[in-house]
MOPAC internal coordinates of N, CA, C and O (Angstrom, degrees):
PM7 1SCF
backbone

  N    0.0000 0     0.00 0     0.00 0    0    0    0
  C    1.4452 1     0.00 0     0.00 0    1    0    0
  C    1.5232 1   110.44 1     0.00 0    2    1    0
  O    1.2310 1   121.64 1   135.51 1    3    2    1
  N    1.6065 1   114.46 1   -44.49 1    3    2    1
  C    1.1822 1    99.03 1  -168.44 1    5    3    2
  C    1.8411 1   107.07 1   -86.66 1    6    5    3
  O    1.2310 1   119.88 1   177.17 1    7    6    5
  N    1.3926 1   117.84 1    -2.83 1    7    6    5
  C    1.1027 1   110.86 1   156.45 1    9    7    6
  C    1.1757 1   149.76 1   -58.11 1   10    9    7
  O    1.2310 1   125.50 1   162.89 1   11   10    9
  N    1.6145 1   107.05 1   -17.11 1   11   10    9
  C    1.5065 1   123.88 1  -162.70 1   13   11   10
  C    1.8770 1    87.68 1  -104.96 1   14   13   11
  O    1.2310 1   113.95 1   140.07 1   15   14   13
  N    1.1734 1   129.05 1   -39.93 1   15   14   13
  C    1.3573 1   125.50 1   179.17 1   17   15   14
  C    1.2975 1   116.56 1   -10.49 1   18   17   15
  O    1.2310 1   122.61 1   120.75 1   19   18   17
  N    1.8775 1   112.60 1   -59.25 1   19   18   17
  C    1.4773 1   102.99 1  -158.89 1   21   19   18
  C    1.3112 1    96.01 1  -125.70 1   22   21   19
  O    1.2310 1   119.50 1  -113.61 1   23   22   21
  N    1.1108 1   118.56 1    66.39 1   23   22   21
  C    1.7851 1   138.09 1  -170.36 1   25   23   22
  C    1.7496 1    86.83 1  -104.83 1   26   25   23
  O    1.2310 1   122.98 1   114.81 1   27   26   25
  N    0.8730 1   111.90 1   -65.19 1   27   26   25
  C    1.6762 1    99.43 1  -170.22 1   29   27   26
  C    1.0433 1   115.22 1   -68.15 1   30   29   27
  O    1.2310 1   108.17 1   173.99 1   31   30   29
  N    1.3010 1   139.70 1    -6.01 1   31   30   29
  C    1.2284 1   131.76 1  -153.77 1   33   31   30
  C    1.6902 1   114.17 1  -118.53 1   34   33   31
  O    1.2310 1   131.86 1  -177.63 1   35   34   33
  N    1.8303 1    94.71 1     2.37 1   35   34   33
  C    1.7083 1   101.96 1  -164.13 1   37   35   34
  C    1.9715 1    88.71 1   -86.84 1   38   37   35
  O    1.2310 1   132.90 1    -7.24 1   39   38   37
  N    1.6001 1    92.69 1   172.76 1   39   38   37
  C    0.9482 1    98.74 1  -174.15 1   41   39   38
  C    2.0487 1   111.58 1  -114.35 1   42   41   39
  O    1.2310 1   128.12 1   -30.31 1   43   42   41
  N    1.4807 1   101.96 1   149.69 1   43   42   41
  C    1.5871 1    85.49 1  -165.34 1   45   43   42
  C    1.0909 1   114.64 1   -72.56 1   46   45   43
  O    1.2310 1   119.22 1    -4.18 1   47   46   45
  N    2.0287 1   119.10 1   175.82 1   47   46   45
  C    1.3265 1   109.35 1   170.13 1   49   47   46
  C    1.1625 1   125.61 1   -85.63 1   50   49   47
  O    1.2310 1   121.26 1    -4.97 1   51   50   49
  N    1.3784 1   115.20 1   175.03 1   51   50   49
  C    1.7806 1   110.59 1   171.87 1   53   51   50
  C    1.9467 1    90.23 1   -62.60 1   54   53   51
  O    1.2310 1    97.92 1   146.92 1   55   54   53
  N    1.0899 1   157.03 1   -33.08 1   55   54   53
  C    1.4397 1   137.31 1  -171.27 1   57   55   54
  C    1.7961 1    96.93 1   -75.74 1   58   57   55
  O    1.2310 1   113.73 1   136.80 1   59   58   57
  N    0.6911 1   129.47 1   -43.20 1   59   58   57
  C    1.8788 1   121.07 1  -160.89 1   61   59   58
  C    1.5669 1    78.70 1   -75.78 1   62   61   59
  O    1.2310 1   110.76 1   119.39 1   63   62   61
  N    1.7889 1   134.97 1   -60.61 1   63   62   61
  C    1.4775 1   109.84 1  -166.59 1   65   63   62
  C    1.6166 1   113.08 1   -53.59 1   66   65   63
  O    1.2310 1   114.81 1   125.05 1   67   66   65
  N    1.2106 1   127.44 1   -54.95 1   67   66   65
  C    1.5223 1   123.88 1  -170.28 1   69   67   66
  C    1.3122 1   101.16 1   -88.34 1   70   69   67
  O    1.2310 1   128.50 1   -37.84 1   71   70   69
  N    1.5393 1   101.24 1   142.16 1   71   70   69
  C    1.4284 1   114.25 1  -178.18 1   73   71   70
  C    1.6813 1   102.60 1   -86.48 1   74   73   71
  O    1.2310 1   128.76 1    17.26 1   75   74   73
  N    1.6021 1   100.72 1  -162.74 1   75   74   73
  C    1.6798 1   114.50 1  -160.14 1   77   75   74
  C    1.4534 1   103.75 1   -81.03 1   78   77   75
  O    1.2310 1   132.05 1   174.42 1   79   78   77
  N    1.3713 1    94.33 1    -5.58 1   79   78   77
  C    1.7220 1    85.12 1  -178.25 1   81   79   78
  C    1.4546 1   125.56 1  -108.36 1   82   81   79
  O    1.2310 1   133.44 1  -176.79 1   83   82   81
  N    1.4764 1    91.63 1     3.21 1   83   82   81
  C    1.8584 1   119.06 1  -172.55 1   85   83   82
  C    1.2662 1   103.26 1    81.09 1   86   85   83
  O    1.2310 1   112.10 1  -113.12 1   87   86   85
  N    1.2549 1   132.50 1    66.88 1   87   86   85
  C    1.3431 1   113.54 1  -164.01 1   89   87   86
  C    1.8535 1    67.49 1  -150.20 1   90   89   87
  O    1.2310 1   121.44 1   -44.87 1   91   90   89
  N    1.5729 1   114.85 1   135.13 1   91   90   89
  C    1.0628 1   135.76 1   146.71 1   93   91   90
  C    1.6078 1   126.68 1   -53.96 1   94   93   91
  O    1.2310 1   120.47 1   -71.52 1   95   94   93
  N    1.7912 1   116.71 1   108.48 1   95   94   93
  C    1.4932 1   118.68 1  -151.51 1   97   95   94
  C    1.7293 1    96.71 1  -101.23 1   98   97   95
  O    1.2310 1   117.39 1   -61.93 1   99   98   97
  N    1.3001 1   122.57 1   118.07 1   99   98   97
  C    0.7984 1   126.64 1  -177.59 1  101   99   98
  C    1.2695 1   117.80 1   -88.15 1  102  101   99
  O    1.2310 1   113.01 1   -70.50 1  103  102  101
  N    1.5904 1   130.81 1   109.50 1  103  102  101
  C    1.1227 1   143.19 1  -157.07 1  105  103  102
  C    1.8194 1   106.02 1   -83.76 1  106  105  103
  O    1.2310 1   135.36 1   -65.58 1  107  106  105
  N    1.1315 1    87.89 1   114.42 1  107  106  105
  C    2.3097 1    96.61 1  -178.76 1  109  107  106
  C    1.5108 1   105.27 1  -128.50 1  110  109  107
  O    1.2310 1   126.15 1   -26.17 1  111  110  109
  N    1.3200 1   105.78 1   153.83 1  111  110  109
  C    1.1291 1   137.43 1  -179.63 1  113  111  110
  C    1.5260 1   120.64 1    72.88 1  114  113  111
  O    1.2310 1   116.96 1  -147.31 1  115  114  113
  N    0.9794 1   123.38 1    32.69 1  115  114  113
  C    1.5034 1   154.42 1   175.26 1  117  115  114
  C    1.8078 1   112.03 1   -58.79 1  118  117  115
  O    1.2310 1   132.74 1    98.35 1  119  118  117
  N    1.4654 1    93.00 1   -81.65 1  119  118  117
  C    1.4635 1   104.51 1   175.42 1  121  119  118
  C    1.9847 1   118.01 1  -134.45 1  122  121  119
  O    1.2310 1   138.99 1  -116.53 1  123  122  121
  N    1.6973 1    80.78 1    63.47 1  123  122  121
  C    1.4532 1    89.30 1  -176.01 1  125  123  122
  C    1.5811 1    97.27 1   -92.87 1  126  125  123
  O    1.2310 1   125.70 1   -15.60 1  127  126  125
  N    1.3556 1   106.66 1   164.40 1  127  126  125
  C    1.8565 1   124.63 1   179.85 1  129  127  126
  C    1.5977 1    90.29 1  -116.97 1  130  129  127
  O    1.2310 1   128.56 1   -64.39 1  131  130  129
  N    1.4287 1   101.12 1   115.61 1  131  130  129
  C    1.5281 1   102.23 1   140.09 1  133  131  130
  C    1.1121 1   154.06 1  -118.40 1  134  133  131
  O    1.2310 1   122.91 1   -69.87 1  135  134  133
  N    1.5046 1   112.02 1   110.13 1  135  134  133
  C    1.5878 1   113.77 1   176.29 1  137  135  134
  C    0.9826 1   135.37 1   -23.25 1  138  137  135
  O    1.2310 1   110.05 1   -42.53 1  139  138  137
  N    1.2772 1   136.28 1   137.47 1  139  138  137
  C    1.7205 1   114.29 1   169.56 1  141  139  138
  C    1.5320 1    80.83 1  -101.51 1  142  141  139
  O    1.2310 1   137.13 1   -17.50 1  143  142  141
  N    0.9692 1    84.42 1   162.50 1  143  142  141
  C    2.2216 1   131.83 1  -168.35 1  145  143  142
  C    1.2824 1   129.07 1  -157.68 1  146  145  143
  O    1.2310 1   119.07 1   -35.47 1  147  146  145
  N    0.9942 1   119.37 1   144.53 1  147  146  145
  C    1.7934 1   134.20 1  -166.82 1  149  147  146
  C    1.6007 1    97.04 1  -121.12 1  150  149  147
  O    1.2310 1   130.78 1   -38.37 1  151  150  149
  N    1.5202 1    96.81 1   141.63 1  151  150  149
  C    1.5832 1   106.37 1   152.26 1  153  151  150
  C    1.2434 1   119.87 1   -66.65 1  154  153  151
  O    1.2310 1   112.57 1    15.72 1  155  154  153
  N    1.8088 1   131.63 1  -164.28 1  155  154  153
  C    0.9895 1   132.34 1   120.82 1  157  155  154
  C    1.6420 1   106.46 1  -124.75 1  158  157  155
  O    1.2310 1   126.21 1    -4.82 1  159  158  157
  N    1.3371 1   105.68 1   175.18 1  159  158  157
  C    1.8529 1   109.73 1  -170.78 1  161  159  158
  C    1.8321 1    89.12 1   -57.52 1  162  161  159
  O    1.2310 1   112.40 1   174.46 1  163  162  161
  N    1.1533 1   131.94 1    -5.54 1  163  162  161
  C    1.4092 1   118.30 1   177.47 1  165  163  162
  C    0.9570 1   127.54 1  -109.56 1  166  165  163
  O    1.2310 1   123.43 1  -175.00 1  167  166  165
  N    1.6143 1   111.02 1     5.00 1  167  166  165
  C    1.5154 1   121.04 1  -179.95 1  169  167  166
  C    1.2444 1   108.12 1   119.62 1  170  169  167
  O    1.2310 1   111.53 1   110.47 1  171  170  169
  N    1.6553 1   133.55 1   -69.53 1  171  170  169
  C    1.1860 1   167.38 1  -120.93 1  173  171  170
  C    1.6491 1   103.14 1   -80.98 1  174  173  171
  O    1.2310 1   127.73 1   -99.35 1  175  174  173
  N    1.2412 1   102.73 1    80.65 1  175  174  173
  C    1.7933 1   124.63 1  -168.30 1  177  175  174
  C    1.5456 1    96.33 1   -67.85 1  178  177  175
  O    1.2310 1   121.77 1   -52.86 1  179  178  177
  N    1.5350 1   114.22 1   127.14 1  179  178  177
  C    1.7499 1   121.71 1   170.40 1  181  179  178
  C    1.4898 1   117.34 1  -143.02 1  182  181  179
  O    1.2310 1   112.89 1   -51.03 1  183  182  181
  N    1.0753 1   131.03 1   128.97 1  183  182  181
  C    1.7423 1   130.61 1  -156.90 1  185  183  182
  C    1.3271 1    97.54 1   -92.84 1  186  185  183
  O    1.2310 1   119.76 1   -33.63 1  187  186  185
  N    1.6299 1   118.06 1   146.37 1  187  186  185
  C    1.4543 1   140.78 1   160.95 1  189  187  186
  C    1.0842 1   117.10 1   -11.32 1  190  189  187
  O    1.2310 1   102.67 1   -59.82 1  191  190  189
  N    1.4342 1   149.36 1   120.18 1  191  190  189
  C    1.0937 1   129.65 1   126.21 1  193  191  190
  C    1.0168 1   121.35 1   -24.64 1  194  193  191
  O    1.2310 1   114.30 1   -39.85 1  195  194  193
  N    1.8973 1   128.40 1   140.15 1  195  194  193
  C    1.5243 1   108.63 1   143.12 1  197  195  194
  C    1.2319 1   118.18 1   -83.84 1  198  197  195
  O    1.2310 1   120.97 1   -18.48 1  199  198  197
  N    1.1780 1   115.76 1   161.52 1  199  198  197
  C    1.7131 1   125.73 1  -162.23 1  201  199  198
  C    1.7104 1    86.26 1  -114.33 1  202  201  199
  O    1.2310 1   125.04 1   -25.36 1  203  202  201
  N    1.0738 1   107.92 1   154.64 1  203  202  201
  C    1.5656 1   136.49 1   158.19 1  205  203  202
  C    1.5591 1   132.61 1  -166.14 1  206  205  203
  O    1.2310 1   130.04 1   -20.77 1  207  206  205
  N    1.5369 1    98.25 1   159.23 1  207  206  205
  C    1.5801 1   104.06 1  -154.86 1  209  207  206
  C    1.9344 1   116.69 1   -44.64 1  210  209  207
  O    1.2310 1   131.43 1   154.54 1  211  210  209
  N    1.9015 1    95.54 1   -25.46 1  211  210  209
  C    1.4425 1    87.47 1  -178.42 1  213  211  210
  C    1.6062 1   129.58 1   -82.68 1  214  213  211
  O    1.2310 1   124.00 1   154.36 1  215  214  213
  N    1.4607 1   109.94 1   -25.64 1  215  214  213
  C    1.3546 1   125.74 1   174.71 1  217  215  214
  C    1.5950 1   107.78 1   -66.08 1  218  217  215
  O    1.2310 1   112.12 1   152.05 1  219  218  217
  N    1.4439 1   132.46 1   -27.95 1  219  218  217
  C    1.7275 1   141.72 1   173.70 1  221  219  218
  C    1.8121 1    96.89 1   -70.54 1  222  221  219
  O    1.2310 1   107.32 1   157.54 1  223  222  221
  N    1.0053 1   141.25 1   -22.46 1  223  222  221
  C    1.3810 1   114.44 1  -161.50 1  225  223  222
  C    1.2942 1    97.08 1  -111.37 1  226  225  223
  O    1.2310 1   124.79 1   -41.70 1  227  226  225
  N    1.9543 1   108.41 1   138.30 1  227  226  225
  C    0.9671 1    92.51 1  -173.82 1  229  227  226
  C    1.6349 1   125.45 1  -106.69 1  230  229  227
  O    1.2310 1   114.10 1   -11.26 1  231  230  229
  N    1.5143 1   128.77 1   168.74 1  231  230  229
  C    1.3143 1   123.14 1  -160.00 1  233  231  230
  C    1.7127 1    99.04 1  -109.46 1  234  233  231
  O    1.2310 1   137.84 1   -35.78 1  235  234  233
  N    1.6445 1    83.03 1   144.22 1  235  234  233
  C    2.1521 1    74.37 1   168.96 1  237  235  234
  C    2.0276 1   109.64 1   -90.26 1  238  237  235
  O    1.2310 1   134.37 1     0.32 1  239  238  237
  N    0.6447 1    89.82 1  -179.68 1  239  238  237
  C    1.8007 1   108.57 1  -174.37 1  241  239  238
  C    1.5044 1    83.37 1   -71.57 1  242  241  239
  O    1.2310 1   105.33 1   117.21 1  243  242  241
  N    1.5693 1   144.77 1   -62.79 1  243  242  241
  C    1.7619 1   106.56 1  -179.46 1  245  243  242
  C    1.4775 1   131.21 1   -24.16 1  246  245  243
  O    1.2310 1   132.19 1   130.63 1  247  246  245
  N    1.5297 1    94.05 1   -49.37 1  247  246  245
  C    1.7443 1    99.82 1  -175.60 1  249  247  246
  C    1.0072 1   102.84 1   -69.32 1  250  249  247
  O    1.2310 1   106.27 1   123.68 1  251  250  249
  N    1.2295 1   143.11 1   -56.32 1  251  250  249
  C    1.4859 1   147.54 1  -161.50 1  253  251  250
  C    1.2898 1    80.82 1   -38.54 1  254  253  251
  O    1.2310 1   106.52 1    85.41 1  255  254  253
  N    1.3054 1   142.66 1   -94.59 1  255  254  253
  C    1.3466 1   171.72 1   -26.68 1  257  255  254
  C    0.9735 1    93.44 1  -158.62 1  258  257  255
  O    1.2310 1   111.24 1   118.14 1  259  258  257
  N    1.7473 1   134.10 1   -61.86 1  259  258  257
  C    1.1952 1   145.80 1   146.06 1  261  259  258
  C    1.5514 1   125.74 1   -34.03 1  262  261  259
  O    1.2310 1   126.51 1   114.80 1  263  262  261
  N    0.8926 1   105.09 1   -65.20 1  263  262  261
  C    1.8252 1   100.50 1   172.86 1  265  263  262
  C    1.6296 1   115.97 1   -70.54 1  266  265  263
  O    1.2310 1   115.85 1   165.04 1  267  266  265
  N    1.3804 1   125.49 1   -14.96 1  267  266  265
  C    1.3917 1   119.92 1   160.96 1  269  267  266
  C    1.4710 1    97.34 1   -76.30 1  270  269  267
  O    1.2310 1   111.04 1   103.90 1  271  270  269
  N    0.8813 1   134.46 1   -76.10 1  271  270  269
  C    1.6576 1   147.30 1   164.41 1  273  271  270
  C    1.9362 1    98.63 1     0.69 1  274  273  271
  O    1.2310 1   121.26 1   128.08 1  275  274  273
  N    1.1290 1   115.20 1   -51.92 1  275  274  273
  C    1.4872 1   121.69 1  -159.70 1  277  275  274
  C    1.5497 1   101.76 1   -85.97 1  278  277  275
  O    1.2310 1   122.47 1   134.49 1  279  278  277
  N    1.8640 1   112.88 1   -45.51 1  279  278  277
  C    1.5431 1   126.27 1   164.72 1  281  279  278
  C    1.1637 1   117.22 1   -63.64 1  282  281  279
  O    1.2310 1   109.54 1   171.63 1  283  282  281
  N    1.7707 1   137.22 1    -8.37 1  283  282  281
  C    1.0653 1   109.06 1   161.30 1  285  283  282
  C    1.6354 1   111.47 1  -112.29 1  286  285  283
  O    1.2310 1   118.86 1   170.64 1  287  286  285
  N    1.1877 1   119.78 1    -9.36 1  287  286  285
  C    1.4248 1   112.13 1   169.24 1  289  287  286
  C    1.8373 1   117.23 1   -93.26 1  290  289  287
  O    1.2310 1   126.05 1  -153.20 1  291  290  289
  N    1.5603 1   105.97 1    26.80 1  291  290  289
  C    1.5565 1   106.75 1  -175.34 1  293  291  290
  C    1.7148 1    96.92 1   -75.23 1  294  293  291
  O    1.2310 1   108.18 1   115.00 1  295  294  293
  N    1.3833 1   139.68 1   -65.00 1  295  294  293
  C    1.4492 1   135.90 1  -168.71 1  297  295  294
  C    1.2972 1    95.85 1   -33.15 1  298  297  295
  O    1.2310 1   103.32 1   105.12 1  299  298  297
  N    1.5390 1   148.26 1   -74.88 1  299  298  297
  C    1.1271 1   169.08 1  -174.45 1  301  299  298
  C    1.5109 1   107.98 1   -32.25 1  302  301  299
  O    1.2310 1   124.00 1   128.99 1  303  302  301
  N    1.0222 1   109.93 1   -51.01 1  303  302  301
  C    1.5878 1   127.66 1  -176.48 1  305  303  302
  C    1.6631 1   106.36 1   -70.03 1  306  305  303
  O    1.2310 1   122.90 1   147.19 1  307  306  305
  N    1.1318 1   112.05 1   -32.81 1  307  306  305
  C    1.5206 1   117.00 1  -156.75 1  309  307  306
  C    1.5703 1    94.28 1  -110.00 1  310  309  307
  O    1.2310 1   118.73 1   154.79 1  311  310  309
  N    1.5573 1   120.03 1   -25.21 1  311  310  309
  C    1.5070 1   117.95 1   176.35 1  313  311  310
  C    2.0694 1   106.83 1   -75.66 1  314  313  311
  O    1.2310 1   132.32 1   154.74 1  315  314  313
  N    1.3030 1    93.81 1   -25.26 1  315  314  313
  C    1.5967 1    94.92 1  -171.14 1  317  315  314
  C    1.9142 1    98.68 1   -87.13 1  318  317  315
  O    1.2310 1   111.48 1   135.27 1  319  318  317
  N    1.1068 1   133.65 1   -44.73 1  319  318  317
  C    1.5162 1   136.29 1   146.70 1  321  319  318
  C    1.3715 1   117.90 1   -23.32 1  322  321  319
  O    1.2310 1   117.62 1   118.20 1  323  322  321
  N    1.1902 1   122.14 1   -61.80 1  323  322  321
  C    1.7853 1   128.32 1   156.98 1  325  323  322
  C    1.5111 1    91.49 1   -27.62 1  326  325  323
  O    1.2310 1   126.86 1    87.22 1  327  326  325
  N    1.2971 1   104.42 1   -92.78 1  327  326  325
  C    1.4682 1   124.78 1  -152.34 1  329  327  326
  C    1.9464 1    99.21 1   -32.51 1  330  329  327
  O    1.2310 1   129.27 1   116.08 1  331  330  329
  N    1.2762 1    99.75 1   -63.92 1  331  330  329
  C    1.6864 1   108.41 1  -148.05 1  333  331  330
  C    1.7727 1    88.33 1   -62.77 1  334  333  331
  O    1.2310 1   111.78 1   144.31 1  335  334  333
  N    1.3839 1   133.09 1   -35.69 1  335  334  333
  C    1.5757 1   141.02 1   162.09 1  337  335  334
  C    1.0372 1   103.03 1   -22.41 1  338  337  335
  O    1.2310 1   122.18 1   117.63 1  339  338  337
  N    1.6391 1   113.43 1   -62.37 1  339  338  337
  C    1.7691 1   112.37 1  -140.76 1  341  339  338
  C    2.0276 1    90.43 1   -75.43 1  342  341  339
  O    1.2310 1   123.62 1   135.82 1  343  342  341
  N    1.6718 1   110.66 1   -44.18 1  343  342  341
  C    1.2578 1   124.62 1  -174.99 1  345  343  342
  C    1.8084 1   102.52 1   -29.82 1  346  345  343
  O    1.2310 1   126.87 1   120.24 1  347  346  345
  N    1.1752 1   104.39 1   -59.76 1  347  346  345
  C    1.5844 1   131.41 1  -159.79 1  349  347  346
  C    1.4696 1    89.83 1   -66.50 1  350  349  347
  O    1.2310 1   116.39 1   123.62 1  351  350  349
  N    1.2540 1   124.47 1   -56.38 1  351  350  349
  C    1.3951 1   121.75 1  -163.01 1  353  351  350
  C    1.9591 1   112.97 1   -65.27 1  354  353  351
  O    1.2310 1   126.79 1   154.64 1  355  354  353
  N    1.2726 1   104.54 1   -25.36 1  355  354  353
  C    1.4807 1   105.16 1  -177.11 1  357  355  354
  C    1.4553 1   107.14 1   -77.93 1  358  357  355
  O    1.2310 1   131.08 1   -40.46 1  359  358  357
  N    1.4609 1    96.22 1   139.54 1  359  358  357
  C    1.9377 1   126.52 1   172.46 1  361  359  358
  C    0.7899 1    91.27 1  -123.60 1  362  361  359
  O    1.2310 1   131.06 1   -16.03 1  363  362  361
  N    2.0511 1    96.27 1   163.97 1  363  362  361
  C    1.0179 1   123.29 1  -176.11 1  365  363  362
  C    1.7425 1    88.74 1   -83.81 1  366  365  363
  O    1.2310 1   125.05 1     4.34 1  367  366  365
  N    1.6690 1   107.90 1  -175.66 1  367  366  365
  C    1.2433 1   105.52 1  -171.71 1  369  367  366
  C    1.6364 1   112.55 1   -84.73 1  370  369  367
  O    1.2310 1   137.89 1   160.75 1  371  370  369
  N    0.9904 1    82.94 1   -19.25 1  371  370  369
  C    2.1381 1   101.45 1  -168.61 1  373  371  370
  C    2.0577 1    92.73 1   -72.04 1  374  373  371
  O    1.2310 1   115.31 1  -176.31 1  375  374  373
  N    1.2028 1   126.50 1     3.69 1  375  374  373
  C    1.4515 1   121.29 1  -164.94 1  377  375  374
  C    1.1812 1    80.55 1  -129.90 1  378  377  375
  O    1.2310 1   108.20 1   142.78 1  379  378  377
  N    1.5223 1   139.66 1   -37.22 1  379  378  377
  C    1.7610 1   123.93 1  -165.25 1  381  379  378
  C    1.3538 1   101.78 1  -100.58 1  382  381  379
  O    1.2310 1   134.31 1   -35.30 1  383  382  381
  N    1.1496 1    89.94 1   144.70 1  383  382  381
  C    2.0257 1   117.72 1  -176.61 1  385  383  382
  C    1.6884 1    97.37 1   -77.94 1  386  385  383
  O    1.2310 1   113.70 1   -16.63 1  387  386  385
  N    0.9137 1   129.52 1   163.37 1  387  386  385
  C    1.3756 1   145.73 1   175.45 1  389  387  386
  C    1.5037 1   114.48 1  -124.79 1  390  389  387
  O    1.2310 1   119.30 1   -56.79 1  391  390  389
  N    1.2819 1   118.95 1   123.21 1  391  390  389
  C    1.4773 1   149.18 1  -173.48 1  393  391  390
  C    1.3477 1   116.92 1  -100.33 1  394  393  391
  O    1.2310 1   126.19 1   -72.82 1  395  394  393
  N    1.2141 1   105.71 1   107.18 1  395  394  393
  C    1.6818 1    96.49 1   147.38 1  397  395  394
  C    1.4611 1   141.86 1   -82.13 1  398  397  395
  O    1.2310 1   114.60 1    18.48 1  399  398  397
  N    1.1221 1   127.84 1  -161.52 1  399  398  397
  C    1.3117 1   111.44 1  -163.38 1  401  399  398
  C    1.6679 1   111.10 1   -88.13 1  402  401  399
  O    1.2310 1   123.16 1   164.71 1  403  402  401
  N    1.3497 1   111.55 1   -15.29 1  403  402  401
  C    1.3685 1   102.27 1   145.02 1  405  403  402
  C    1.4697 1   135.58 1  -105.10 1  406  405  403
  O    1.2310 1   118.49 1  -124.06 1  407  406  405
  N    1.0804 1   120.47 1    55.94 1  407  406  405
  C    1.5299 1   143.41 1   163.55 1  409  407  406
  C    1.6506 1    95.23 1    73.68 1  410  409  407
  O    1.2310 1   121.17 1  -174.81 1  411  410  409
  N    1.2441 1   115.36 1     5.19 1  411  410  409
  C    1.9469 1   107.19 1  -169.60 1  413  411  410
  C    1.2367 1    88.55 1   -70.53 1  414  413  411
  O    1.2310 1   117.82 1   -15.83 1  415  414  413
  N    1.7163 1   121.76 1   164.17 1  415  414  413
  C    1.3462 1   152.41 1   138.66 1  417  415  414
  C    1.2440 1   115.81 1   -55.53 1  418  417  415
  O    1.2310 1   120.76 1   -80.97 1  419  418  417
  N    1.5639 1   116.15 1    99.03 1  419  418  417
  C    1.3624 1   123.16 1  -178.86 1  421  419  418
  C    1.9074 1    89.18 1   -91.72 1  422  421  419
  O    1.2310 1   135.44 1   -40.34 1  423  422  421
  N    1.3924 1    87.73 1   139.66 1  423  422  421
  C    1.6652 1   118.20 1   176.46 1  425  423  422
  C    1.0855 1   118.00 1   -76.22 1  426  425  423
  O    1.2310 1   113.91 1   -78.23 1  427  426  425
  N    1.5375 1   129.13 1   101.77 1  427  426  425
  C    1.7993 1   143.14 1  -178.91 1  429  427  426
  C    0.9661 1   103.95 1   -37.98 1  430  429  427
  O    1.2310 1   129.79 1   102.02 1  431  430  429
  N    2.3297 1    98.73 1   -77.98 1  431  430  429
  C    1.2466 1   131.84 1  -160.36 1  433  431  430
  C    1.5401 1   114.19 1  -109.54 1  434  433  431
  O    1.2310 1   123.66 1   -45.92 1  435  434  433
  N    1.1527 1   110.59 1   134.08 1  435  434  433
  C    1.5518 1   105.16 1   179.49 1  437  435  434
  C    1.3466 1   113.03 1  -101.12 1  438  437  435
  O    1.2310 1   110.71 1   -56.03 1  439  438  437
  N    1.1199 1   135.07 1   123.97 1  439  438  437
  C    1.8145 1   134.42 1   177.36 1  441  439  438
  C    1.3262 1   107.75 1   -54.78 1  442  441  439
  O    1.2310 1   124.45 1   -33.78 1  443  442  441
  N    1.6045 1   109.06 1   146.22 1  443  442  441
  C    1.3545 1   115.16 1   166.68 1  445  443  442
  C    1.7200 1   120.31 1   -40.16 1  446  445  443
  O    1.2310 1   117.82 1   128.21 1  447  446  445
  N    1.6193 1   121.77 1   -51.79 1  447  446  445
  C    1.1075 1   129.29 1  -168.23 1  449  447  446
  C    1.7542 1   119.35 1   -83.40 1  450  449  447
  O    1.2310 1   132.24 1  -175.99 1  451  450  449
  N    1.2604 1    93.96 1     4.01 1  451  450  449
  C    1.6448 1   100.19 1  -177.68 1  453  451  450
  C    1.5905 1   100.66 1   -63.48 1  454  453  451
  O    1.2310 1   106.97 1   151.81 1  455  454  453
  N    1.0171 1   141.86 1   -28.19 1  455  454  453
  C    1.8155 1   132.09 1  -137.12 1  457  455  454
  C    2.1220 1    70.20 1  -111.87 1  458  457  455
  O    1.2310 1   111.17 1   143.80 1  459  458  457
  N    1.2239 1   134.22 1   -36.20 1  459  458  457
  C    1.3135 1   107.81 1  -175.13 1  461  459  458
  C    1.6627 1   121.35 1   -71.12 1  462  461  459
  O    1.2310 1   118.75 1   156.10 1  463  462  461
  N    1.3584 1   120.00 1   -23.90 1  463  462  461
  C    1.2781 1   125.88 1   177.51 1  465  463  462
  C    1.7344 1   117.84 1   -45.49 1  466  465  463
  O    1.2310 1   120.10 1   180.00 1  467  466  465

């Protein structure tokens, strides 16, 4: 039992890699993936689609109509979003903190009692 333990795990010799003729044996089909694939009557081999639930249902020409409608006015949509952002983001100055160049809180006002500490 405890012989068989580390049976898989040894590593081969240089004789099992090179064959009888000294010729380095190149080990295939190990960890190959295979596709499935179709002919056609002309030869011309092409793999499955995968299918899924959203590509099967079908849409009427509103939606079409609508989701092109939405794909061509998206730049537009997302340039006016910018805009109304930046609007929202501006304060007055008396509400924004002031930064230096390493993000510290530079000090406006100094308190009367600071210089006694």
């Amino acid at each position: 039992m405890e012989e068989d333990l580390g049976k898989g795990l040894q590593m081969k010799s240089q004789d099992e890699l090179i064959g009888k003729d000294g010729v380095y044996k190149k080990r295939t089909g190990i960890n190959k993936f295979i596709v499935p694939t179709h002919t056609t009557s002309k030869g011309d081999k092409f793999v499955d689609a995968l299918s899924s639930l959203l590509s099967t249902i079908p849409r009427s020409k509103e939606e079409h109509e609508e989701l092109d409608d939405l794909n061509n006015k998206f730049s537009e949509r997302l340039e006016k979003k910018k805009q109304d952002d930046t609007i929202q983001e501006g304060t007055s100055s008396k509400e924004k903190d002031k930064f230096n160049k390493n993000k510290k809180r530079v000090v406006t006002i100094q308190r009367n009692d600071s210089d006694s500490e």
